[in-house]
C-alpha positions as CSV (number, residue, x, y, z in Angstrom):
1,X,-4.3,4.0,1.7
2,X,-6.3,7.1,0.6
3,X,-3.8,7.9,-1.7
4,X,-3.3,4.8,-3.4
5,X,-6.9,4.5,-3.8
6,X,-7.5,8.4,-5.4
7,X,-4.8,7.2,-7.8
8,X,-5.8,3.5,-9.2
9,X,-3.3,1.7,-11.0
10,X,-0.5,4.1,-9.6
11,X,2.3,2.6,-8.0
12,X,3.6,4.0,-4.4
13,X,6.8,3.4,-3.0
14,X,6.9,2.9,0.8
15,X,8.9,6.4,1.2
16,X,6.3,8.0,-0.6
17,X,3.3,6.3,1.5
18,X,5.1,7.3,4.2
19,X,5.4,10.9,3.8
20,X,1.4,11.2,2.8
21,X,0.8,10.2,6.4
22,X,3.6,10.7,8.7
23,X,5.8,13.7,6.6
24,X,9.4,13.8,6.6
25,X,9.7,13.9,9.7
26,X,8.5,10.3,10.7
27,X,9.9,7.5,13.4
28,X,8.5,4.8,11.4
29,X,10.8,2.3,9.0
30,X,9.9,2.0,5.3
31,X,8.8,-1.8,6.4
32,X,5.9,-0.4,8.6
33,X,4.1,0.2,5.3
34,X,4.4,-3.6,4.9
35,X,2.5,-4.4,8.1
36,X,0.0,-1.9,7.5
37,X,-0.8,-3.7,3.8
38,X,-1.1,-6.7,5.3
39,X,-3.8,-5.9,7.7
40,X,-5.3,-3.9,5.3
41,X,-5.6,-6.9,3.0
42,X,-6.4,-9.2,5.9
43,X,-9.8,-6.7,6.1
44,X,-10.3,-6.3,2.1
45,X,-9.1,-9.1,0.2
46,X,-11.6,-12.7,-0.5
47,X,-7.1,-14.2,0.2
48,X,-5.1,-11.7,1.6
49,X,-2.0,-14.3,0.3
50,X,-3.2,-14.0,-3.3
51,X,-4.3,-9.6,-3.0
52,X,-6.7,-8.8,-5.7
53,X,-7.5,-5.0,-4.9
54,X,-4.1,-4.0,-3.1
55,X,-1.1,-5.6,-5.6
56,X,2.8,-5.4,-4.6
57,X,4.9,-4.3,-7.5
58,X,8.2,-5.9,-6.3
59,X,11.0,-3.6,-6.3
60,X,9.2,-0.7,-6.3
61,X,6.1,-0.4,-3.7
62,X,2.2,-0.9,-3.7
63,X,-0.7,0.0,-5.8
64,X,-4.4,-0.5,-6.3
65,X,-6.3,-2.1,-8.7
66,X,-10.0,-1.2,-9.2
67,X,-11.3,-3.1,-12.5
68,X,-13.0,-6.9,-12.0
């Protein structure tokens, strides 16, 4: 989540959130980034199922959004 936030507006795939915290070398599925959203949005959101502040670009991965 650190990188998405140092980099608003930015869109991450979940290969490349990935690799910021586990590396190559990782044990985890590209769909474990999706889990880790979710509670991330359960924790930051006003309605986790309508995301403000953490946005899916469909197709291509995540990003954060930091104007009101």
């Amino acid at each position: 989540m650190k990188k998405i936030l140092a980099h608003p507006g930015m869109v991450f795939s979940r290969d490349q959130l990935l690799d910021t915290v586990w590396g190559s070398e990782r044990n985890v599925t590209p769909r474990s980034v999706d889990v880790y959203v979710r509670r991330i949005r359960e924790k930051v959101e006003a309605a986790p199922e309508d995301p403000f502040y953490v946005q899916t670009v469909h197709g291509v991965g995540y990003r954060f959004r930091d104007e009101q």
